[in-house]
C-alpha positions as CSV (number, residue, x, y, z in Angstrom):
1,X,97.0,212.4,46.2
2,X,95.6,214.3,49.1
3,X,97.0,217.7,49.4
4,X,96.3,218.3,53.1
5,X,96.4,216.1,56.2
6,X,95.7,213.0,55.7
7,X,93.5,211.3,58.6
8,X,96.1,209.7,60.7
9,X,98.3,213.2,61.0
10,X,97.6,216.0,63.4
11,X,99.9,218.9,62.3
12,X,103.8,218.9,61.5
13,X,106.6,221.3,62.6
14,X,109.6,221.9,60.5
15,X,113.2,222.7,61.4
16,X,114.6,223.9,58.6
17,X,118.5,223.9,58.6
18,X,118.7,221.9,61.2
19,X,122.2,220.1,60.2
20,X,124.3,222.0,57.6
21,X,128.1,221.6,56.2
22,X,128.8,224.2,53.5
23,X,130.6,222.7,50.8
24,X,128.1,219.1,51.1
25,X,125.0,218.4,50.5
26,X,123.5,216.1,53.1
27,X,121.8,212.7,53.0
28,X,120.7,210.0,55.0
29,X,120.7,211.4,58.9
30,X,121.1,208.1,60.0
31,X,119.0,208.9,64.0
32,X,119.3,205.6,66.7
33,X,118.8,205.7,70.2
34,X,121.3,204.6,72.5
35,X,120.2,202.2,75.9
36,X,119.5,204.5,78.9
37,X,118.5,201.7,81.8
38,X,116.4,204.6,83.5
39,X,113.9,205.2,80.6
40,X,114.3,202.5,77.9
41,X,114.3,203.0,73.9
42,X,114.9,207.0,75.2
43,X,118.5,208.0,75.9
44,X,120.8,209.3,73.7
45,X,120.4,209.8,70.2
46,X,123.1,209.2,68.2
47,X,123.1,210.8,64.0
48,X,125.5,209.7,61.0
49,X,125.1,212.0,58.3
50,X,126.4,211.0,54.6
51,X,128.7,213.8,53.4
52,X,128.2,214.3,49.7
53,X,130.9,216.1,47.2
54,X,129.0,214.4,44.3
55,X,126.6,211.6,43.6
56,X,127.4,208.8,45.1
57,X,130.4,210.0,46.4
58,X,130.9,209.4,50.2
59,X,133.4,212.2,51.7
60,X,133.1,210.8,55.5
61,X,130.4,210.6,58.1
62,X,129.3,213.5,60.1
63,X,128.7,212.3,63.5
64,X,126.4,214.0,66.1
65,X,125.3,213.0,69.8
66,X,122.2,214.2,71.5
67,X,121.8,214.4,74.8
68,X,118.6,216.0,75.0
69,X,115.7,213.7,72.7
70,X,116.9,216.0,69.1
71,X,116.6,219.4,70.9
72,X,120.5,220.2,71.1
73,X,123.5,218.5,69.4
74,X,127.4,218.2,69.5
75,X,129.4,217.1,67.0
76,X,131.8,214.4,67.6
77,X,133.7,214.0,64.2
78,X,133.9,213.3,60.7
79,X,134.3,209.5,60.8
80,X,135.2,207.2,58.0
81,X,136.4,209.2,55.5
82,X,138.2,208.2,51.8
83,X,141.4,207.5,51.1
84,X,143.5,206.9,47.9
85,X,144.6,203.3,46.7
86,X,147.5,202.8,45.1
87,X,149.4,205.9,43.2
88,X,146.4,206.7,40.6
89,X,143.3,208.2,41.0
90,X,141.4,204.8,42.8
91,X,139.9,206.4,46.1
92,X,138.0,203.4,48.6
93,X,135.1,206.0,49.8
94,X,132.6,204.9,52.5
95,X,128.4,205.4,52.9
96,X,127.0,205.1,56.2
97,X,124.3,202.1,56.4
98,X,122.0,202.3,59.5
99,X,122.6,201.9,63.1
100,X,120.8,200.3,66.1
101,X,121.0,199.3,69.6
102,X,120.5,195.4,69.6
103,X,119.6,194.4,73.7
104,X,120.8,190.9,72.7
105,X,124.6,192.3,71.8
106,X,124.6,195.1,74.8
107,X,125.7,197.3,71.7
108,X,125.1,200.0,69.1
109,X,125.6,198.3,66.2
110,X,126.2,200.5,62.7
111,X,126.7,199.8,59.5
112,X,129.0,201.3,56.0
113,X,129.6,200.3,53.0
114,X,132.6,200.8,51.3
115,X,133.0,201.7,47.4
116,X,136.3,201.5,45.2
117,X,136.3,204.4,43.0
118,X,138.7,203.3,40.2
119,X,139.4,206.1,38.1
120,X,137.0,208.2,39.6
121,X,134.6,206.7,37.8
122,X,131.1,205.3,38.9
123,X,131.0,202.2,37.2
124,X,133.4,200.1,39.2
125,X,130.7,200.5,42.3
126,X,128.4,198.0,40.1
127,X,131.5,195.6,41.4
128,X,133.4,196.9,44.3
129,X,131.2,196.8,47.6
130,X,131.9,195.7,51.0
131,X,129.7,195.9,53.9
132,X,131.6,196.3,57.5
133,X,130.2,197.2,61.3
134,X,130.7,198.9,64.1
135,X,130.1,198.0,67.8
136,X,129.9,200.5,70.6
137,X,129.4,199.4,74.2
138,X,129.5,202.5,75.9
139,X,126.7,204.4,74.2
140,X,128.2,205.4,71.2
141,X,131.2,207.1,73.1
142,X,134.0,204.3,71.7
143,X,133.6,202.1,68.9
144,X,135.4,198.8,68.2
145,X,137.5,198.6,65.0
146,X,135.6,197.3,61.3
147,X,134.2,194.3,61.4
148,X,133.6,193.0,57.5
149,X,130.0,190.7,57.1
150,X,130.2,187.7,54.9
151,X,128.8,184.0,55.5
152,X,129.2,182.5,58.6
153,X,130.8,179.1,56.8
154,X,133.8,177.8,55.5
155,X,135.4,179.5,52.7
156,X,133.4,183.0,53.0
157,X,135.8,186.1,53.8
158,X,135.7,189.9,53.1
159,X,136.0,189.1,49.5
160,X,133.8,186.0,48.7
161,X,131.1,187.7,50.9
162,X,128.1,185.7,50.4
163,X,126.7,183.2,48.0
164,X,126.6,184.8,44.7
165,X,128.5,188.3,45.9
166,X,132.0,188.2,45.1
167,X,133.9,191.4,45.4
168,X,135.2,192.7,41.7
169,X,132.3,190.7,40.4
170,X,128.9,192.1,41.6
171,X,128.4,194.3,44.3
172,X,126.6,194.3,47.6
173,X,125.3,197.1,49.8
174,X,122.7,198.1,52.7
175,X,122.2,201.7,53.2
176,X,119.0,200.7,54.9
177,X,117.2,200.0,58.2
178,X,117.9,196.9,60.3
179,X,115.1,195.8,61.9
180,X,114.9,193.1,64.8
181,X,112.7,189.8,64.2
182,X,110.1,189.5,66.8
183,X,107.8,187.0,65.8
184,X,108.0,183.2,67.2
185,X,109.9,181.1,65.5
186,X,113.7,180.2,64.1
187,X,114.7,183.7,63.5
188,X,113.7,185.4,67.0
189,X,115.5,187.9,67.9
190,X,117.8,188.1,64.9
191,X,118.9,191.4,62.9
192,X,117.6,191.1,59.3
193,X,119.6,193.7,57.3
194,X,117.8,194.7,54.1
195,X,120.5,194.4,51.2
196,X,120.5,194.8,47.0
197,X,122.8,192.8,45.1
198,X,123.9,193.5,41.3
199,X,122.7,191.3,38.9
200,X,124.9,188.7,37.4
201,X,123.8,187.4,34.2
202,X,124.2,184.3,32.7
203,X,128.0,184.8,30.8
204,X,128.8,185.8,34.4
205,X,129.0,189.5,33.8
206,X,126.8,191.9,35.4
207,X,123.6,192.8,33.9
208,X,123.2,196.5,33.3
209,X,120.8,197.3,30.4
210,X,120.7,201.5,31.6
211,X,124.1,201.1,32.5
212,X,123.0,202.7,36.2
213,X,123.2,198.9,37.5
214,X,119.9,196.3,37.9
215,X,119.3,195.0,41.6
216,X,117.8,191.8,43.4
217,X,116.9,192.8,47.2
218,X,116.7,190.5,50.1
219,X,118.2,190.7,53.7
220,X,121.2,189.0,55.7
221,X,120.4,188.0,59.0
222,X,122.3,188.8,62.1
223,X,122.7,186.5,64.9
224,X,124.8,187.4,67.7
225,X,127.6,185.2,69.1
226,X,128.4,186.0,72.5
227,X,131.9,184.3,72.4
228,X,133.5,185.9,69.8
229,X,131.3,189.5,70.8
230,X,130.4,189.3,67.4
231,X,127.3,188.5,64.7
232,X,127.3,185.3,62.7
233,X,126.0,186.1,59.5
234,X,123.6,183.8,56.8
235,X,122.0,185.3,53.3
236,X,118.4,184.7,52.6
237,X,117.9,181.6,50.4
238,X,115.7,183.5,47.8
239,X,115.7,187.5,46.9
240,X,113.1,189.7,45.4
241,X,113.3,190.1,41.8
242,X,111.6,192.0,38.8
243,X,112.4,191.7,35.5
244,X,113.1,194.8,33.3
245,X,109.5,195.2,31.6
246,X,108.2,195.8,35.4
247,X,111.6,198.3,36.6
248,X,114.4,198.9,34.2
249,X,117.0,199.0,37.2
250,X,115.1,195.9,39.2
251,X,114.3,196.4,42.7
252,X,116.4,197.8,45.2
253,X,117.0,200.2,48.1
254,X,114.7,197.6,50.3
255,X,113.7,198.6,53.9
256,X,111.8,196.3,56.2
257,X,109.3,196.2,58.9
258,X,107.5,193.7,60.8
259,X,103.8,192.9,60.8
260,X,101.7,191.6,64.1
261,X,101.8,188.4,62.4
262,X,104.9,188.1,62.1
263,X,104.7,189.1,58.1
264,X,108.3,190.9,57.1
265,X,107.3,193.6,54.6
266,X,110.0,195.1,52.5
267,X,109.0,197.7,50.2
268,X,111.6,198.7,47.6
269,X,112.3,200.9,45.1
270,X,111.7,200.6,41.2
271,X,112.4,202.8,38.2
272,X,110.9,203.5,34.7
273,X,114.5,205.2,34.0
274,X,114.4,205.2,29.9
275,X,111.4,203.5,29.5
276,X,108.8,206.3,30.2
277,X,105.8,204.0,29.3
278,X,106.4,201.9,32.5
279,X,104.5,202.7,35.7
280,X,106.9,204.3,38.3
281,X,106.1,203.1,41.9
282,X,107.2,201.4,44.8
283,X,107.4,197.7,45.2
284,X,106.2,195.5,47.7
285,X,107.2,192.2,48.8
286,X,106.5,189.7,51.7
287,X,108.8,187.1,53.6
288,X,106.6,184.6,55.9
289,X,109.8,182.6,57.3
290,X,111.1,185.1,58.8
291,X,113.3,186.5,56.1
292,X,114.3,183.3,54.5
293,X,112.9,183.6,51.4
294,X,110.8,186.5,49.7
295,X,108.1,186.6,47.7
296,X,108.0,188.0,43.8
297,X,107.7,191.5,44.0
298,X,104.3,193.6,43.0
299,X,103.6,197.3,42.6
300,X,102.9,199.1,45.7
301,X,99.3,200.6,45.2
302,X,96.4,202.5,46.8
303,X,94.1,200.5,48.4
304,X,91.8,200.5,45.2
305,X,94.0,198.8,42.9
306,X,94.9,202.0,41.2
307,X,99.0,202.9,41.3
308,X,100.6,204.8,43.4
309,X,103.4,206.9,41.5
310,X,106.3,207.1,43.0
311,X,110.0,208.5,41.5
312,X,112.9,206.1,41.7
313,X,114.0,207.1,45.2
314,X,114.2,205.6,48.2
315,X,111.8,204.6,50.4
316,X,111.5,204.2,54.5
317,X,109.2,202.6,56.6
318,X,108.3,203.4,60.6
319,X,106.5,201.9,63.1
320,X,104.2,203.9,65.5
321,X,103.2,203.4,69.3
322,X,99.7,201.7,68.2
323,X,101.9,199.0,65.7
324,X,100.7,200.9,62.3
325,X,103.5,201.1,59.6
326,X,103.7,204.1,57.8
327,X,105.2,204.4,54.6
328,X,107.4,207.7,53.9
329,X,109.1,208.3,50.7
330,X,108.4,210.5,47.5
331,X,104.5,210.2,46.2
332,X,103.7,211.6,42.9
333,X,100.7,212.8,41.6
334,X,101.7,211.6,37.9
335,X,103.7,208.7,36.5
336,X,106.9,210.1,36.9
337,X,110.4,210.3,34.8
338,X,113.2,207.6,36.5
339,X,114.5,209.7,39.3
340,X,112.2,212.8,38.8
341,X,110.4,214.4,40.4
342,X,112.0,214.3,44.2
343,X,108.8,215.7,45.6
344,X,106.6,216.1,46.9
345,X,107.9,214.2,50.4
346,X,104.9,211.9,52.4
347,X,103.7,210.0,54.6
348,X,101.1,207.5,54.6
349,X,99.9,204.3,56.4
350,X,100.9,201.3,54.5
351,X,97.5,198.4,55.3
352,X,99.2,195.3,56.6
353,X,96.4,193.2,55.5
354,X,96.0,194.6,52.1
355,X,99.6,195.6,51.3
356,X,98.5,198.6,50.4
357,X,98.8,202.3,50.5
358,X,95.7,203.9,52.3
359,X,94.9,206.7,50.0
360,X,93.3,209.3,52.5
361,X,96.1,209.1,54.9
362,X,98.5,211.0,52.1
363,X,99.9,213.5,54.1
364,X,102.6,216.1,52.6
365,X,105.3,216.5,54.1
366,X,107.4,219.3,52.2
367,X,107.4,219.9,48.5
368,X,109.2,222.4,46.0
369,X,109.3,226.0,47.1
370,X,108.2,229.1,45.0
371,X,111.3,230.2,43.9
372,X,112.7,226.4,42.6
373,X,109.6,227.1,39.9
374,X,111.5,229.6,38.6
375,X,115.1,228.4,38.8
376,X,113.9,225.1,37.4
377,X,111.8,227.0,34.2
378,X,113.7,230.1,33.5
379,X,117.2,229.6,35.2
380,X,117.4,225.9,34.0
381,X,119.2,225.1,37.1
382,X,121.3,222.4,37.3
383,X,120.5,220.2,40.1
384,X,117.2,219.2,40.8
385,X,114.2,219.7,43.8
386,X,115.7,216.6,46.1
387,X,113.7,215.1,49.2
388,X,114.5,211.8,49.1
389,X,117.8,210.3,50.7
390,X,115.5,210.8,53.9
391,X,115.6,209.0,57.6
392,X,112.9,208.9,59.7
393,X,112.2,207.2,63.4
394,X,109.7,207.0,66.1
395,X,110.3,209.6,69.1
396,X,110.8,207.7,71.9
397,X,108.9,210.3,74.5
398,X,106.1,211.5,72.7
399,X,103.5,210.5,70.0
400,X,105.4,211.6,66.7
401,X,107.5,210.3,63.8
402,X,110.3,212.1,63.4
403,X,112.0,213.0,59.6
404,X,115.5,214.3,58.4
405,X,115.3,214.9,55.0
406,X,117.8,216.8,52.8
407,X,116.6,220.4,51.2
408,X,118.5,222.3,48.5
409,X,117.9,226.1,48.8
410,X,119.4,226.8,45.6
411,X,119.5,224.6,42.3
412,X,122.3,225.9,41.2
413,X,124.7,224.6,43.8
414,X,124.9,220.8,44.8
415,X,125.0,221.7,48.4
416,X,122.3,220.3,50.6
417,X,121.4,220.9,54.4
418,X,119.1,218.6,56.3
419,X,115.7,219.7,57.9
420,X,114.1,218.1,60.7
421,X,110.3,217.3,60.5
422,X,108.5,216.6,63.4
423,X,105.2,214.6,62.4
424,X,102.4,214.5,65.6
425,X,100.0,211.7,65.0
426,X,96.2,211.5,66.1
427,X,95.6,209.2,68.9
């Protein structure tokens, strides 16, 4: 892994702080542009930031408004917090997905996923997922009320949300990009929303051999229904899959791009969590019907065969002004441990042809500081180094990819602020 810049990155500026909430730590700055008819793909930018009180524990969704391309930023709210069910200790908490403007719709569309804490405990999220929308006409200024996504047919609802996902039986999320079909054919024009299912096994119980859940990705794709100002929804027919001697918790956490040839290429993340003799990478597979079906997932690798190590952490994908997708996610030097190390954070061009990671384009983004060394090895802090949970996009006015990604000062506390990483790519 290439220390320095790799050959498709001129320099990169960080903005450290550049969202904080004392009391959270901070993941997933959600970043869309809003329509601006003057300049297109460049007005507004709207942010949705995940407030964190623990893992996995949504405590609403910071939202922010720019005005300005990222320079300044006002905050509008704290939007979809939790709330308790019932008289116990069940709270229904709420992760924000990814948001978009779609040109078909004439809207912003976002989307959240909604988790039934029963107990307070983490397990019942392995069952109790719902996906929901937003729709914003104006820009992001109002928002229409939550729209649940399940099947467009007869006998589909909030509940029985898509064929095999049944609420209280397995659950379904996407805390990922969206990403609009552009190739000819069927699926023009359509949203395909990258999803992860939980595993059902064959006694009809979910399969969870770590007991941290075991995943099957594919997408759900969008169509919008001008009558009822609305998308019609339809599962893919056939999901991505690995089997537990490949990735102990399957595949999962997919985002999705779109090659020139109309390829979509999700990439996915895998984990060697209790299995430290399994490779710990990425994963990589390919739909060629435009997101119908997808092929059987293989190890994302350098573009000589050999693996590219990656902790179990999510990944993101980003399209530049030339049409080259870059790959930005944690890259290890070393097979790693399940979710460890969470650095250092990269970026590298993915080869559409190969389906491969180009090895001299490794570029570091940010990596541990001086002083985590010593918290982690003489303080034995409790929380760990933690890039991932990251969001990056393409800046609409000049030649750069732009990253939030969480940063934790001090190991000791589970607080987390996001920095902003502005990448300038060679011509």
């Amino acid at each position: 892994m290439a220390d320095g810049m790799g050959n498709y990155v001129s320099r990169i500026v960080a903005h450290e702080c550049a969202v904080e909430r004392t009391g959270y730590a901070l993941l997933n700055a959600v970043t869309a542009y809003t329509r601006n008819p003057s300049r297109p793909g460049c007005g507004n930018l709207l942010q949705f930031v995940n407030l964190f009180g623990k893992s996995d524990s949504g405590e609403g969704i910071l939202y922010r408004v720019s005005p300005d391309n990222g320079k300044s930023w006002r905050e509008v709210g704290v939007y979809d917090k939790p709330y308790r069910v019932g008289q116990g200790r069940d709270f229904m908490r709420k992760v924000a997905g990814d948001c978009m403007y779609d040109e078909d719709a004439g809207a912003m569309i976002r989307i959240v996923t909604e988790m039934l804490w029963e107990n307070g405990e983490i397990h019942s999220l392995f069952r109790k997922r719902r996906m929901y929308y937003y729709l914003s006409f104006d820009n992001g200024a109002t928002w229409t009320d939550a729209i649940y996504m399940h099947q467009n047919d007869e006998g589909y609802d909030k509940d029985r949300m898509f064929p095999g996902v049944t609420y209280g039986v397995n659950m379904i999320t996407s805390l990922f990009k969206m990403h609009k079909i552009r190739g000819e054919g069927p699926n023009k024009g359509k949203l395909a929303v990258g999803i992860q299912l939980q595993t059902v096994g064959p006694d009809g119980d979910i399969y969870n051999p770590t007991g941290m859940g075991f995943f099957k990705s594919g997408c759900i794709l969008g169509s919008w229904n001008a009558v009822k100002q609305q998308y019609d929804w339809e599962a893919c027919d056939t999901y991505a899959e690995a089997t537990p001697e490949e990735s102990t918790r399957g595949v999962y956490e997919p985002v999705i791009q779109e090659s020139d040839d109309g390829t979509l290429i999700m990439i996915l993340r895998g984990s060697n969590m209790k299995r430290p003799d399994i490779l710990g990478t990425k994963f990589v597979s390919v739909s060629r019907d435009q997101g119908r079906t997808w092929s059987r997932p293989v190890r994302l690798a350098y573009e000589d065969g050999q693996p590219m190590y990656s902790s179990s952490s999510c990944p993101d994908l980003v399209l530049d002004k030339q049409g080259r997708i870059y790959f930005v996610g944690i890259i290890t030097g070393d097979n790693p441990n399940g979710n460890l190390p969470r650095y250092p954070l990269c970026i590298a061009r993915l080869d559409t042809d190969t389906l491969s990671i180009l090895r001299d384009s490794v570029t570091v983004i940010d990596t541990r500081r001086a002083w985590h060394i010593a918290q982690q090895e003489v303080e034995a802090a409790r929380y760990p180094v933690d890039y991932s949970n990251h969001h990056s996009y393409l800046d609409a006015a000049e030649s750069k990819i732009v990253v939030h990604a969480p940063f934790r000062a001090d190991l000791h506390s589970f607080e987390s602020v996001i920095n902003k990483y502005e990448i300038v790519l060679r011509d």
